[in-house]
N, C-alpha and C positions, 0 to 999 in steps of 0.2 A: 363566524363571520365577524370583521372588520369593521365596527361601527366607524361612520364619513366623521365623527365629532372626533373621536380616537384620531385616527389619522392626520387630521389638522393640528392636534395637539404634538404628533409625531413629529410634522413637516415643520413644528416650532422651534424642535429641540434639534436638528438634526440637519448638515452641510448637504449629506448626501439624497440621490435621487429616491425617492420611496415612488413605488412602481405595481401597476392594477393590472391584471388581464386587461389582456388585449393590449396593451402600451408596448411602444419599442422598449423601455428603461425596464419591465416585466420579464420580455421576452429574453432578452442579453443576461439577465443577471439569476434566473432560472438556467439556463442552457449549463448541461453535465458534459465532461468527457463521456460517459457514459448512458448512452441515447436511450438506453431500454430503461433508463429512472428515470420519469420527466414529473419537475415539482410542480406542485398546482398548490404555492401557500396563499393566504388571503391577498398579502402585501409584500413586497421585496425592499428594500433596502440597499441600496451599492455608497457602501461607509467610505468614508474618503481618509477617516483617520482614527486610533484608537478612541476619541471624544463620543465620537459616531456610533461606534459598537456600544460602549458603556450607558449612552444617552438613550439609545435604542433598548438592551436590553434592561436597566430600569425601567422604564417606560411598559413591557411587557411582561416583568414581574406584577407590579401593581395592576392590571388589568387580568393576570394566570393568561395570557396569551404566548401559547405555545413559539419556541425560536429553534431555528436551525442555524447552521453556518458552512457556507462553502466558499473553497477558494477557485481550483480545478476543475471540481467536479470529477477526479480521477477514482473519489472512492466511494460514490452515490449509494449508502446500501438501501434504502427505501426512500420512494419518492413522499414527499412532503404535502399534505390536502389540506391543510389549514397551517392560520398562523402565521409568523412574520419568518422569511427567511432572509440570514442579514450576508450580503457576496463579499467577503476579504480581498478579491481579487486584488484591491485598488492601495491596499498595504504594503508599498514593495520598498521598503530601508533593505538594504543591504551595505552592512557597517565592518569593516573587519579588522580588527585591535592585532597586528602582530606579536605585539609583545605579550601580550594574557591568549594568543593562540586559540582565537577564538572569532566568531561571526555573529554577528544580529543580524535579527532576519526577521522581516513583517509577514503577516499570515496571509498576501497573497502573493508573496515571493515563490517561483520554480527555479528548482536545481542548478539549470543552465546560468541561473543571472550569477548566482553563488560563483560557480566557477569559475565564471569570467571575471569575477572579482579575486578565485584565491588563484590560480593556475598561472598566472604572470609571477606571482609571487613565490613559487614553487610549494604549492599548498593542494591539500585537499581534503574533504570531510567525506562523510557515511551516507553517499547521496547512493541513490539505488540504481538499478539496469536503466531507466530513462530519464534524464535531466529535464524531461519537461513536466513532472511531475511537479506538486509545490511542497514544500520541504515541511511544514507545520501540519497540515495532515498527515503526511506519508510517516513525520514522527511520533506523533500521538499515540499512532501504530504501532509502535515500535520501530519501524525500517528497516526493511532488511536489505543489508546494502550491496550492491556488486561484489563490492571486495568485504564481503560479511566474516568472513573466516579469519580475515586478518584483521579488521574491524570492529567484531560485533554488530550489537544492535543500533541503529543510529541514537538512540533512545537515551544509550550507555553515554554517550556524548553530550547529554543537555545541562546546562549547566544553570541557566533559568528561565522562565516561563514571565514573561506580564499576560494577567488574564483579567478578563472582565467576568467575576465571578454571578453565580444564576441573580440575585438582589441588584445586580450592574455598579457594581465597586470593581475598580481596578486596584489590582494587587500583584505586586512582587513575589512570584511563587521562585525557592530555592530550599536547600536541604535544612539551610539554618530557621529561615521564618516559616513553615509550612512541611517538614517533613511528611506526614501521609500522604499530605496533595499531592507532591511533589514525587512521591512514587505513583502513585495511582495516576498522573495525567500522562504517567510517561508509560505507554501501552494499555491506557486504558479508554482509548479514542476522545470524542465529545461531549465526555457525558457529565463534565463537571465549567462548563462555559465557552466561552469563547478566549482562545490564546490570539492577542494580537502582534508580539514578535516572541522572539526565541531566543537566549544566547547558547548557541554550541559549542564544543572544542571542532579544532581542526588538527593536521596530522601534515607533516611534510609530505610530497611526493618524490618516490626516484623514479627506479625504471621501470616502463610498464608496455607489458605485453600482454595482447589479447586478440582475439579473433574467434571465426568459426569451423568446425569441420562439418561439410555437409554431407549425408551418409545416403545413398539409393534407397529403397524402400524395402528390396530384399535384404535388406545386408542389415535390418532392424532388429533380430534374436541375437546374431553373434555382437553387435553394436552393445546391447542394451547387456548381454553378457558380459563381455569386457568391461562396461564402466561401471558393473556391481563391483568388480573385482579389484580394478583398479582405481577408483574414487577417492574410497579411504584410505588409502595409502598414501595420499598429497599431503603434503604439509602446509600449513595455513598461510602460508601467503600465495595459494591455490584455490582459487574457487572458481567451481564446475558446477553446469547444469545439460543436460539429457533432453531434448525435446521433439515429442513426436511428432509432428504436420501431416496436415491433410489441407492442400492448397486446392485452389480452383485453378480453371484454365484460363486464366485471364492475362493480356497480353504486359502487364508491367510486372508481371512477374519472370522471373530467369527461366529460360529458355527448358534449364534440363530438372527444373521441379512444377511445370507446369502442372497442373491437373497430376499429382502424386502426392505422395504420403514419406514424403523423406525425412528425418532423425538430424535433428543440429546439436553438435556439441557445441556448447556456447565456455569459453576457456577466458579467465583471467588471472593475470599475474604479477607479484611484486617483487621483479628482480631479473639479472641478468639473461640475457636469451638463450644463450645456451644451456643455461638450468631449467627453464621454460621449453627447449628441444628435447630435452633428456626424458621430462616427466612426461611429455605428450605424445615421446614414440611409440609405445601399445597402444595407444588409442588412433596411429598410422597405419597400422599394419591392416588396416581394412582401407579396401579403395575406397579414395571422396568424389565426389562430384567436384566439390569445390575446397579448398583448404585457404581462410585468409587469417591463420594464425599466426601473430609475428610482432616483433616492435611494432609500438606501437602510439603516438600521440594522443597524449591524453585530450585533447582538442577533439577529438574521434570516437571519447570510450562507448558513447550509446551505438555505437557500429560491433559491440562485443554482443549483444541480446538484440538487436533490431528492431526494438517493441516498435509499434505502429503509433504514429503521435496524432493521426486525426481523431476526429469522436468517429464512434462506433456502437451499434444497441449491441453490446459485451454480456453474456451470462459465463459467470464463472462460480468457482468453488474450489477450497484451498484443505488438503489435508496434511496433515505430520503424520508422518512413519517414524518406528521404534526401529525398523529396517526395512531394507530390500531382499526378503526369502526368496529359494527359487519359487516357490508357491504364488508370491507377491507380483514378480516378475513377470510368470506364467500368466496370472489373472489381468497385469495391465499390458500386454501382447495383444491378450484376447478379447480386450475392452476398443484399444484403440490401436493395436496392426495392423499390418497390411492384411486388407479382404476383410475388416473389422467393421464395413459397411457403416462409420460411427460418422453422424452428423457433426461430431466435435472440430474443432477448427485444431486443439494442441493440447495436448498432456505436459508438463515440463516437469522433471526431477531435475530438483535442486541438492546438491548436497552441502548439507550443514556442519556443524562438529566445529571447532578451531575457536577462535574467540567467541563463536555465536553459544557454545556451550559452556562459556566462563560468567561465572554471579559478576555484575554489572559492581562498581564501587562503591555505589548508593544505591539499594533496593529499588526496582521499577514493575511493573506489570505486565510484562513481557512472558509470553508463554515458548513453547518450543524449548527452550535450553538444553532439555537431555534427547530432542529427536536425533533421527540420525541423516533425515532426505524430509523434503516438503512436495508435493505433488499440488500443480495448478493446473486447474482444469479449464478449459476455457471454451467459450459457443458462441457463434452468433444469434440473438432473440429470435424466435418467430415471434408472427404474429395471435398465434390463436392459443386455446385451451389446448391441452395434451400436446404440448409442442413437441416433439422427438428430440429439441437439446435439450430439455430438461430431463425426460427420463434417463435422456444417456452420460447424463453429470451426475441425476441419480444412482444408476446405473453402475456406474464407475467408482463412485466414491463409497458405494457399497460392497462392493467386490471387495476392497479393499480395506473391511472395517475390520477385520482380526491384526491389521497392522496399525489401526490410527490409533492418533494421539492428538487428538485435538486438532486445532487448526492455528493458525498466525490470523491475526485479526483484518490487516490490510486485503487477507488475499482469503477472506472467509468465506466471502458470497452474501447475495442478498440476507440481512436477517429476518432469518427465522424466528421461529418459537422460543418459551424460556430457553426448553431443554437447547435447542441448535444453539443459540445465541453465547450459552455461559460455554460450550464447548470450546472456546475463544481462550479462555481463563481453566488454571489451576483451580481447584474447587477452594481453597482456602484464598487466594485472589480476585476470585469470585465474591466471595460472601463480603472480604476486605471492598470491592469497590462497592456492595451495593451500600456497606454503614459509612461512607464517603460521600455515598449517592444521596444517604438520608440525611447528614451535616448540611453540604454544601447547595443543594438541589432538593427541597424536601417537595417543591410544590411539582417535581417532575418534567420542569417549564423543558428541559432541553430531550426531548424525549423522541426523538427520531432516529435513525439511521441504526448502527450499532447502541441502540440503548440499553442503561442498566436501570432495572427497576429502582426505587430505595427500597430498604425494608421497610413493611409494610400499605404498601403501593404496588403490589405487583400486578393489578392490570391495565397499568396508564399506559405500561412500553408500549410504542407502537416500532409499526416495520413488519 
């Protein structure tokens, strides 16, 4: 607990509102995309400007009071029970240098503002399937971006970091003043401060086409056969993903997937349509429900994945594949097909490989490079013990473990234990962030969500 003398000492240093249960200022700046993590820290914080972050987390060095940071709340992995959690949402520069090909972007910047800043300008960067994501988490992650195969990792793009490091000094992180940091923040999540902008590169845009092909629910073995077969065989300025559904009956939904279980090919592309018709006709040759494959306005591209942009109590869990066997294939049929009675809301294979498997310019922290498909598992929370989504993300992600390889950190699921948690990291990436953990963070202060222990500290991680 939050000694009232602390807190007054805080409200000295700091523009923004510092916020108690029960308060409106508490309640706003707790609130997750992700309803099933709900933060319960001592005190909140809504920073109005990098001052704010720095002031604050000094301020909580010197007392070892624990800090978190959220901007979205899109990637909640453990809810917070003490301590001060500081909201970035309120950070929004978005600056964009044409000439050096590049963006700044404050830590509560999402996707969509980016774009409407570069897309006039016929511009764009390594933003992911939903633009309303905010781009300094999603990269910490690494990113893995819509157009990932042509791309890479959004990660591979960061060219530098200001962060308020755990003692709350603000620092210029790049490859020349901070090399290790400077690998380890980039796929190593939050576990070395708070970042309060970011400079990225950006990439022109041409022509882009994308859409959906929506598949009946029987037509889900021949469907999922075909794009084993035909996947790998795109060339990287193609990226595909696989997704099973299991919808409800509920009236805002289309008519002819009400209450079923239908298969979305989710297809994007950089480059002429007719080379875009070429590669997409084996995956025609099964009737669609719906096909809105086609040119396409980049103004539009979150209409290529349709992710859902309200909050949601979301359980999920994210695996790497080394492949898709038929064994593999068999087992996630059987997990989540049709008559698979599976509480799960969507399985999605992603396919990887193309820039997402090329060494990055500057060493980063980024896992997955040699996978071949990533599988996202996804449930709505219940409410009680022994919930049925959780056995069956269990469930599922066990069937499947003579294929895994780890997981991508954004899309890992609540963390778990040591062993769950380093599964995220190469084992030699692993060990690498935890002696970064013990440089930069020795007293542990930022130890929520995807935490890394330091060496010799290993039962502070919480989550």
């Amino acid at each position: 607990m939050i000694q009232e003398q602390d807190l007054e000492t805080l409200r000295g240093l700091v523009s923004g509102i510092i916020g108690l249960p029960g308060e409106a200022a508490y309640a706003e700046d707790t609130a997750a995309y992700n309803l099933s993590q709900v933060h319960r820290p001592d005190a909140t914080l809504g920073a109005l400007d990098a001052g704010d972050v720095a002031r604050a987390v000094g301020w909580a060095a010197e007392r070892s009071i624990p800090v978190a940071v959220q901007a979205t709340g899109h990637n909640a992995a453990a809810p917070m029970d003490e301590g001060l959690l500081v909201n970035a949402s309120r950070l929004q520069e978005v600056a964009v240098d044409q000439e050096a090909g590049a963006v700044t972007v404050g830590a509560g910047v999402r996707w969509s503002a980016v774009l409407e800043k570069l897309l006039p300008l016929g511009l764009t960067a390594a933003h992911g399937s939903s633009s309303s994501v905010g781009v300094v988490g999603y990269t910490l992650g690494g990113g893995l971006p819509l157009m990932g195969r042509t791309l890479g990792f959004a990660s591979d793009h960061v060219r530098s970091f200001d962060l308020v490091t755990p003692e709350g000094r603000h620092r210029r992180i790049d490859p020349e003043t901070e090399p290790e940091l400077f690998t380890v923040l980039r796929g190593g999540k939050g576990n070395f401060g708070i970042v309060t902008s970011m400079t990225l590169g950006v990439v022109p845009l041409g022509d882009f086409y994308g859409g959906q092909l929506v598949y009946a629910e029987d037509s889900s073995a021949r469907v999922l056969e075909l794009f084993r077969q035909w996947a790998p065989t795109l060339p990287r300025e193609a990226s595909v993903s696989l997704a099973f559904m299991h919808l409800p009956d509920l009236p805002f939904l289309p008519e002819e997937v009400r209450g079923t279980a239908p298969v979305i090919l989710r297809f994007a592309f950089f480059g002429e349509a007719r080379d875009a018709d070429t590669l997409l006709g084996p995956m025609r040759e099964v009737q669609t429900l719906r096909d809105t494959a086609g040119p396409m306005d980049y103004r539009d591209v979150d209409a290529v994945h349709g992710d859902p942009t309200d909050p949601a109590p979301g359980m999920e869990r994210g695996v790497l594949l080394t492949e898709l066997s038929d064994e593999a294939a068999g087992e996630l049929l059987q997990q989540i097909g049709p008559g698979s009675g599976t509480p799960l809301v969507m399985a999605e294979l992603r396919l990887l490989g193309g820039a997402l498997g090329e060494a990055p310019a500057f060493p980063d922290a980024v896992s997955g490079r040699t996978a071949a498909f990533h599988l996202f598992i996804l449930g709505v929370a219940g409410q009680s013990d022994g919930d049925p989504v959780q056995a069956a993300l269990t469930r599922l992600a066990l069937a499947l473990e003579p294929w895994a390889a780890g997981s991508l950190i954004n899309f890992h699921g609540p963390a778990g234990d040591e062993t769950d948690r380093a599964r995220a990291w190469e084992p030699e990436m692993y060990s690498r962030l935890r002696d970064a953990k013990a440089a930069w963070d020795p007293q542990n202060l930022f130890r929520y969500g995807h935490a890394v222990p330091p060496v010799g500290l290993m039962e502070t991680a919480s989550g």
